[in-house]
C-alpha positions as a Python dict, from the first residue, in 0.01 Angstrom:
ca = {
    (1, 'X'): (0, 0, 0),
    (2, 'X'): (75, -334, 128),
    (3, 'X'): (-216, -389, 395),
    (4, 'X'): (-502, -315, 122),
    (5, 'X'): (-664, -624, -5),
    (6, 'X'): (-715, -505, -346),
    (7, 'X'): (-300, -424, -371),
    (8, 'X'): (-274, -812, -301),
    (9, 'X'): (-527, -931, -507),
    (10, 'X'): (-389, -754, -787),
    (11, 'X'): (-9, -859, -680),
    (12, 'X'): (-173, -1280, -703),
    (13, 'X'): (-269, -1198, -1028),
    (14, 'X'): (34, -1009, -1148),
    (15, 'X'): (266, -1274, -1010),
    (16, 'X'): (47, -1625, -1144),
    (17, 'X'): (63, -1421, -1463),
    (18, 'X'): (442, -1382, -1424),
    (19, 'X'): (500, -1705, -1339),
    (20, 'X'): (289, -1872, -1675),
    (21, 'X'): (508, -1622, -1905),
    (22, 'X'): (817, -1792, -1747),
    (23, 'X'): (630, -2148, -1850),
    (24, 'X'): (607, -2261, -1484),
    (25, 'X'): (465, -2594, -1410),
    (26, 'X'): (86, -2620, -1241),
    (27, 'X'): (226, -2758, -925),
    (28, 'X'): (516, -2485, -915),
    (29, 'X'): (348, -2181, -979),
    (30, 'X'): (110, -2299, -671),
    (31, 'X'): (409, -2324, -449),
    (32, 'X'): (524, -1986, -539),
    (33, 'X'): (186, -1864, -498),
    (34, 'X'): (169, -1994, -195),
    (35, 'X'): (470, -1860, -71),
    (36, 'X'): (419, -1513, -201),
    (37, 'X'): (53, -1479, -9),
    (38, 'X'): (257, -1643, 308),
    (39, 'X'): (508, -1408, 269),
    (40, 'X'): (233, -1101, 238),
    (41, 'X'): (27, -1196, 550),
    (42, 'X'): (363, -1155, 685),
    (43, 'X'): (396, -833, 568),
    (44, 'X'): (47, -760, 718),
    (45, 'X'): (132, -878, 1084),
    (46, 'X'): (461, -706, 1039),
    (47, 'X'): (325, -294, 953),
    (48, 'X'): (454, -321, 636),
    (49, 'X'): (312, -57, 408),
    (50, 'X'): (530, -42, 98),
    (51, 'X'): (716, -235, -104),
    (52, 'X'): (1002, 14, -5),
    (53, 'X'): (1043, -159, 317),
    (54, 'X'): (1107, -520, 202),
    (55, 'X'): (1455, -570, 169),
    (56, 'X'): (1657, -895, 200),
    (57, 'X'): (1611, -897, 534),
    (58, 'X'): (1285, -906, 568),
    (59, 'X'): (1263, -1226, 371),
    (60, 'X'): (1556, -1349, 639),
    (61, 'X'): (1267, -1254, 897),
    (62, 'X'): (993, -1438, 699),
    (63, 'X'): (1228, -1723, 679),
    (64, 'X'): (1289, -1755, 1083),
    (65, 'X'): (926, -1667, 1110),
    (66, 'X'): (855, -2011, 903),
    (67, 'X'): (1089, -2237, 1086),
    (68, 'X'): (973, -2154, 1405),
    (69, 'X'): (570, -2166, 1302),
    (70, 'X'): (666, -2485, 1128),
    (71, 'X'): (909, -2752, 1155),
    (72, 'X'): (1070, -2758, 793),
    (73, 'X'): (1353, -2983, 649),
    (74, 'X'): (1660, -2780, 488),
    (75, 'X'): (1540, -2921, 169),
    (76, 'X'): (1182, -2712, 165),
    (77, 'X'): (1349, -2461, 331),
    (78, 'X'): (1559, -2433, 24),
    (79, 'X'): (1212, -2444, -237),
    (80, 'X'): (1104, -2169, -4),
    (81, 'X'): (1405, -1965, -73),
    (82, 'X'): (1332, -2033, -423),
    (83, 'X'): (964, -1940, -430),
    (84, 'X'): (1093, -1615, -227),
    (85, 'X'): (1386, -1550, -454),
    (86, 'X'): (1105, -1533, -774),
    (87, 'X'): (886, -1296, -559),
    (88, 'X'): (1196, -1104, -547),
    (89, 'X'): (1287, -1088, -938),
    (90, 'X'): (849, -1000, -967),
    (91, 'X'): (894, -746, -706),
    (92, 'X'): (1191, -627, -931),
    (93, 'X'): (1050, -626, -1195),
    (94, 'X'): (703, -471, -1118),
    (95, 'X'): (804, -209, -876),
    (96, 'X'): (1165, -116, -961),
    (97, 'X'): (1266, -266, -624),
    (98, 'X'): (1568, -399, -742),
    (99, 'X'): (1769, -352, -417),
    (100, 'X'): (1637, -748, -303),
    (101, 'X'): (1938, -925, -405),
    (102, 'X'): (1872, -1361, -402),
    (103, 'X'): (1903, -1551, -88),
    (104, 'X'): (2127, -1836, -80),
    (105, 'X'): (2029, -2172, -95),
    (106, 'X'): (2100, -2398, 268),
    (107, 'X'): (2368, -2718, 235),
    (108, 'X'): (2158, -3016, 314),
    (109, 'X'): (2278, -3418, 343),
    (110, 'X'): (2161, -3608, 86),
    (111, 'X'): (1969, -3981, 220),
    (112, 'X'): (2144, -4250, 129),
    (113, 'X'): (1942, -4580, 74),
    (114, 'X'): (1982, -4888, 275),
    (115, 'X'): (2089, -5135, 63),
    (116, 'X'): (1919, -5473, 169),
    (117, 'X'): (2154, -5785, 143),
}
């Protein structure tokens, strides 16, 4: 079950481990982490109960659920979707819930410097 503590405790562990086998840096497995126990108190407020339910919609959902808690730049709206698109190859992988297929990235405009004369 999603809403049991011990399920998500277990799921942190699973994916941090997940993460290190892939060779991760420090700083991104955090993010990912991060995302992932985002994205699972979403789940919570949401009556999720199984991983069943999540489909690539529901990380759509998460995603609008984000930009409107948050103000967020295209550019970490597109690490989110990467942090969300590795829960989704986990959640694959651990639970056979291979239906989740990746989210595309968002166009964004790069900043071009001032050049000072």
């Amino acid at each position: 079950m999603l809403n049991s503590d011990l399920y998500i405790e277990k799921a942190d562990d699973l994916l941090r481990n997940y993460l290190v086998i892939k060779n991760y840096a420090k700083n991104t497995i955090s993010l990912y982490h991060n995302t992932a126990d985002g994205f699972m108190y979403f789940l919570k407020l949401n009556d999720y109960h199984h991983i069943k339910q999540i489909n690539k919609n529901t990380f759509h959902k998460y995603l609008a659920y984000v930009k409107l808690k948050s103000k967020i730049s295209n550019q970490t709206t597109n690490m989110l979707i990467s942090s969300l698109n590795n829960f989704a190859e986990f959640l694959c992988i651990e639970h056979n819930a291979c239906d989740l297929s990746k989210l595309r990235q968002m166009k964004f405009i790069s900043k071009i410097p001032n050049v000072i004369d």
